[in-house]
N, C-alpha and C positions, 0 to 999 in steps of 0.2 A: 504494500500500500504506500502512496503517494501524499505529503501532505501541503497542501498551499492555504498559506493564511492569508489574508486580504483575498482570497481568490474569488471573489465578486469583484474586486477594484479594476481596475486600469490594467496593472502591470502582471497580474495575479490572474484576470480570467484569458487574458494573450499566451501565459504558460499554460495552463490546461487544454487550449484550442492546441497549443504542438503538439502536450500528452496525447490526447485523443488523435490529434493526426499519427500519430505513434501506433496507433492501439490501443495504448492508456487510457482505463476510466477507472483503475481501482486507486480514485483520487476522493479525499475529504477534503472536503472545502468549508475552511473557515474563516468566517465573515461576521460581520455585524450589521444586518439586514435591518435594521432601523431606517435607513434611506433604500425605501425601496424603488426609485431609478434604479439600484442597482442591479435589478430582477432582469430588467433587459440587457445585462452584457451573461448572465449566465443563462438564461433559459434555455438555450439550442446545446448548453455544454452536456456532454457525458459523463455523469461522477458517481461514486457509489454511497456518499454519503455529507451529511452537512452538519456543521456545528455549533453555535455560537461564540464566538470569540473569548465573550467571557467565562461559559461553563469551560470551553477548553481551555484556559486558564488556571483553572481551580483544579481541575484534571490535572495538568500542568506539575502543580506543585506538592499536589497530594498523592498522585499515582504514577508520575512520568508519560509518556509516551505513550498510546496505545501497541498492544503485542503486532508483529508483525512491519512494522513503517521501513521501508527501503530508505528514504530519504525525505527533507523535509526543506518546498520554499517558504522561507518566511518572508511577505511580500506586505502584511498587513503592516499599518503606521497609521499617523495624522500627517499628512501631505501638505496640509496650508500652512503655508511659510508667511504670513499674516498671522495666525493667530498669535491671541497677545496672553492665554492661560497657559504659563509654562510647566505648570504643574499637573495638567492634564496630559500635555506632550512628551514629559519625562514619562509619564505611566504608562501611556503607550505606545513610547517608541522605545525607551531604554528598558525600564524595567521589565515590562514585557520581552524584551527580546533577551535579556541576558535570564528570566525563565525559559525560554526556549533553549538558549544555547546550554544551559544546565542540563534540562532535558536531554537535550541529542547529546552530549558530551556522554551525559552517564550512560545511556543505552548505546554508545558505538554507533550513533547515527548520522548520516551527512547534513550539516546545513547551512542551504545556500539562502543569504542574507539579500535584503536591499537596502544598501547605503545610498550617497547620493553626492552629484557632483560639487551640490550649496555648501558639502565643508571646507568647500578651499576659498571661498569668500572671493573679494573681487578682482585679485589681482595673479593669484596662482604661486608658483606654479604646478600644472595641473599635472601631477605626478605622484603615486601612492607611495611615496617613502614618509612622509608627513611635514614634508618641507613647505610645503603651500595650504598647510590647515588652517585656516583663520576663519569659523563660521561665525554669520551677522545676523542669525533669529536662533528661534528658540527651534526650528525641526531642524537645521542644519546645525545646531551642538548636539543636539541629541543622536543622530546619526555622527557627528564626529567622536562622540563619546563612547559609543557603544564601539564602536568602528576601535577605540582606542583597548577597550575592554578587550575587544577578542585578540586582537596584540598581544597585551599583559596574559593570556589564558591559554587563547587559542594553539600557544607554542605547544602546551603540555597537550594537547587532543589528540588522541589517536584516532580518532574521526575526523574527516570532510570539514575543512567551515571555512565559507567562500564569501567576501563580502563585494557586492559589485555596486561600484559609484555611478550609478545612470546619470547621464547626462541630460538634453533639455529634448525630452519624449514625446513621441506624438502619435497619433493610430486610432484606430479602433478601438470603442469600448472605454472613450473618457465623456460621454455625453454628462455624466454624473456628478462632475468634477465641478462644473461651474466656475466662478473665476479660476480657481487653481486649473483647469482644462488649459491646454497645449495653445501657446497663436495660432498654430494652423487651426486648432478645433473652433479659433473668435474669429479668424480674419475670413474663413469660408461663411459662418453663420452670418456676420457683419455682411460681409459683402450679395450674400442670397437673399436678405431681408433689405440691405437698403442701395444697393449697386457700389457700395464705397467702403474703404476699410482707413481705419485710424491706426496709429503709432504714436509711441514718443517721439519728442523733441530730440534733439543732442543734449547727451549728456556722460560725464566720464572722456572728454575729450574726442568722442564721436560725433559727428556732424547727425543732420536726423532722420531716424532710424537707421543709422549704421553701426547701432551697438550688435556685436557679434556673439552669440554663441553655435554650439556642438549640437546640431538638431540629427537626432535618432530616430529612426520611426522603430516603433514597439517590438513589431515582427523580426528584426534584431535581436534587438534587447531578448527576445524570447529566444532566439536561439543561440546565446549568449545560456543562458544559462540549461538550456538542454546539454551543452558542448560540459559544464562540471557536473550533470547528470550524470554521463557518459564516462566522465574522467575521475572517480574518486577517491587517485589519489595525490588530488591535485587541491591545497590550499591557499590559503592569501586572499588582500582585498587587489579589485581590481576594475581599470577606468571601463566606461561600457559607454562609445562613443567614437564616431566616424572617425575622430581627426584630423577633420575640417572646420572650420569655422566658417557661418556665413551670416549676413547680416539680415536683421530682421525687413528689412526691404526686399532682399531675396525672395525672405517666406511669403512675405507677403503675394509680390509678382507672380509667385511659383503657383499660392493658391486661386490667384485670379487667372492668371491662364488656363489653368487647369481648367476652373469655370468655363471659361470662355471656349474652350478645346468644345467643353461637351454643347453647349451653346454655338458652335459653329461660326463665331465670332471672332477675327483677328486679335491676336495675340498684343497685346502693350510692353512697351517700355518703359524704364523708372520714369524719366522724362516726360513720355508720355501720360502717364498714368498722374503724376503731379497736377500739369498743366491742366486734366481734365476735370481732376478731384477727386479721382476715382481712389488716390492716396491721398493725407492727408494727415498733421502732425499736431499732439496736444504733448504741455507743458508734462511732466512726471508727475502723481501727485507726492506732498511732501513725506509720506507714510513710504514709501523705498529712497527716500534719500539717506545717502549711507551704507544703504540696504544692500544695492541692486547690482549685481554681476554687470557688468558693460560686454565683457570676454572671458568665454570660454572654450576651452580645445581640447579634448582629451587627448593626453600621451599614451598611446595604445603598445607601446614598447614589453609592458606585464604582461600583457596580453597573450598577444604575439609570442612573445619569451615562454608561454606554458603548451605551445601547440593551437592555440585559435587561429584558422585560416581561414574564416566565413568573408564573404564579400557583402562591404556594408552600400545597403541604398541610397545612391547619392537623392538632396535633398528635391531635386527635380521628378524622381522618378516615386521615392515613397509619399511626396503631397499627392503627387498626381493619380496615384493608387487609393492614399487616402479620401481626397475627393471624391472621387468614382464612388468610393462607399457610403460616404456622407450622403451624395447625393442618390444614392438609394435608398438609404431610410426616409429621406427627405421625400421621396414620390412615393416610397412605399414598395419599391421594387427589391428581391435577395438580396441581403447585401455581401459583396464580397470581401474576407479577406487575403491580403497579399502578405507573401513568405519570403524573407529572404535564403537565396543560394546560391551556388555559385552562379547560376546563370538570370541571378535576380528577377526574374521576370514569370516566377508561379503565381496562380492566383488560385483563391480555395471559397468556395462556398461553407460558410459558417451552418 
């Protein structure tokens, strides 16, 4: 048996969709189904069982592990890097995880973590030795902290325990997410509802919208952590991110063409696209000042260095897959998801 916590979320039900493309369904999925948007990223999944977050928890600390588990993603957290209750965010991102990793430690089990690329704060560099740790909220110490635990612990484990720092994610299966969802998941919405999509200013010494990050599409990231399914015995934290940087004007263009591809409408230019309105630039507000990453790039060298040789989706091709699917829940048509491989270009019916 298989276990994925958050595996209603975002990052959480994109693992189970490989499981099952796998053949896997002897998966628990543990979740906290209080927001039930979330019922639409798993209902089509295949799993053998479900848990609540908190009863597995108590389980957790009183009984270990259930008999039987292969391996175990722990994907479940607080995501919004806004909230201001740091005491709620310690409890579910730290404590909670360092009961799991107790868990898998004492039963000899693998687990595969999700850290996150917001510990190295705004200036890097972005590289897991802990030279560029500087986190600026309360979810990005909490993932550096824990990140810092399995350090201090992890050494002694003769089990699996993989931490992977996701970089700036996007895909299928964040409808839920709300502000915290992906630009691609605003700039398409934005632009379907009102023909125009918005940005920030310059800021950070970036002219506007050419603050730059590491944009992943999911379906990556998910075979990213198939690849220490398959390998375990293989530990350490590690970056999960193209290695590219491109600026959110990119995303942007990337998501309106995209649009327009299926609209059958001529393709824009930044230039373009300015002069028309169809882009368009607002001030930061003061709540990420200080905050807010301008650049980021993941150093994929850990990576690489353990045997990963997956070909990742340049950001042209994963919007324009993403799209596609957007735009089928959007009319109500299957919607599809796309896989990274070597020859990037599968697409899967969920």
């Amino acid at each position: 048996m298989l276990i994925v916590t958050g595996g209603a979320g975002f990052i959480g039900a994109n693992i189970i969709v490989s499981l099952n493309r796998q053949g896997r369904n002897d998966v628990l999925l543990v979740d906290d189904l209080e927001d039930t948007a979330k019922i639409g990223n798993i209902a089509n999944l295949d799993i053998a069982d479900y848990e609540d977050k908190n009863r597995f928890l108590c389980q957790l600390q009183s009984a270990g592990l259930p008999a039987g588990v292969e391996a175990v993603f722990h994907q479940g957290a607080c995501s919004d890097t806004l909230v201001t209750d740091g005491r709620f965010v310690m409890e579910n991102n730290f404590s909670y995880s360092k009961a799991m990793f107790a868990a898998c430690t004492n039963a000899g089990v693998p687990m595969i973590y999700a850290s996150s690329a917001a510990v190295y704060g705004r200036d890097g560099p972005f590289v897991e030795d802990g030279s560029g740790d500087l986190p600026l909220n309360a979810y990005a110490y909490s993932k550096y902290l824990f990140d810092c635990y399995v350090r201090g612990y992890g050494s002694g484990s003769a089990s699996q325990v993989v931490g992977l720092r996701y970089f700036n994610v996007y895909g299928p299966s964040e409808n839920h997410k709300g502000r915290m969802a992906s630009v691609a998941w605003h700039f398409y919405n934005q632009y379907r509802d009102s023909g125009k999509v918005r940005l920030f200013e310059g800021s950070g010494g970036y002219a506007h919208g050419e603050q730059r990050r590491d944009f992943v599409s999911v379906t990556d990231v998910a075979a990213v952590n198939m690849f220490f399914l398959e390998h375990d015995q293989i530990s350490g934290i590690y970056n999960v991110g193209t290695g590219v940087n491109r600026s959110f004007n990119d995303m942007a263009l990337a998501v309106i063409n995209a649009c327009r591809q299926l609209d059958s409408t001529p393709a824009l230019t930044l230039g373009e696209a300015v002069a028309d309105g169809v882009i368009s630039y607002f001030p930061m507000p003061d709540t990420l000042n200080g905050k807010y990453q301008s650049f980021t790039e993941a150093d994929g060298g850990y990576l690489r260095g353990v045997g990963y040789r997956g070909a990742w989706l340049s950001l042209e091709e994963g919007v324009s897959a993403y799209v596609e699917h957007m735009e089928g829940q959007r009319t109500g048509a299957i919607p599809a998801i796309v896989s990274s491989n070597s020859d990037k270009t599968v697409r899967l019916e969920k």
